[in-house]
Steps between C-alpha positions, in 0.01 A plus 500: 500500500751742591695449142194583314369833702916627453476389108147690497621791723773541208274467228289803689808762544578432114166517391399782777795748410708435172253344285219767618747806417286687228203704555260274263512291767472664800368818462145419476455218701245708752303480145262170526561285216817701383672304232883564677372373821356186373813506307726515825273174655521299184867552518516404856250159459796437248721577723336237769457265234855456432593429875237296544585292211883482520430381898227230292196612709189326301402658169170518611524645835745708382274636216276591809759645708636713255131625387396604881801705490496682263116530631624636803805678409297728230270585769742588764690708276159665407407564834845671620462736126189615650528598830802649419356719216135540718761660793719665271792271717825535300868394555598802584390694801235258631631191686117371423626405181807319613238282763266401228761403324630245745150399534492398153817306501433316809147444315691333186790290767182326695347421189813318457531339819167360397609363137804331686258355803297400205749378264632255756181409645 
């Protein structure tokens, strides 16, 4: 279990902060059903679906996994776009911001405590 959250907590960094580095894909994710942030969860359900496989979790259950995240992570990342923008909560001069923020991340790492309690289960 603890091989496949560190694989997935990888796979979240790079797909959280390099491969999310343009504004298609993050600056309208407060938008519901903005193509760049389905974008960004599609690209981390690939993400998922690449640790999952290389560790040779079920290609079923894995299908399933990697679906409910990117479920879950669209919505989170949603959710933290619009409070922030409802507030007007920005990175600079509001430590508001910087709280959702960890809110949101600590969101994403339980949903993949859960995949790995899952995965193994």
């Amino acid at each position: 279990m603890f091989e496949i959250l560190v694989w997935l907590l990888v796979k979240h960094y790079i797909c959280d902060f390099p491969l999310q580095a343009h504004p298609w894909l993050y600056s309208r994710k407060g938008d519901y059903g903005a193509p760049g942030g389905i974008a960004h969860a599609l690209i981390h359900g690939a993400g998922s679906a690449v640790v999952l496989a290389a560790l040779s979790i079920d290609i079923q259950f894995m299908t399933f996994l990697v679906l409910a995240e990117g479920v879950a992570h669209y919505h989170i990342d949603w959710l933290k776009m619009t409070l922030n923008k409802k507030f007007g909560w920005a990175p600079t001069g509001d430590e508001k911001f910087w709280i959702l923020l960890g809110a949101d991340q600590l969101a994403h790492h339980l949903t993949y405590a859960v995949m790995a309690v899952l995965a193994v289960s």
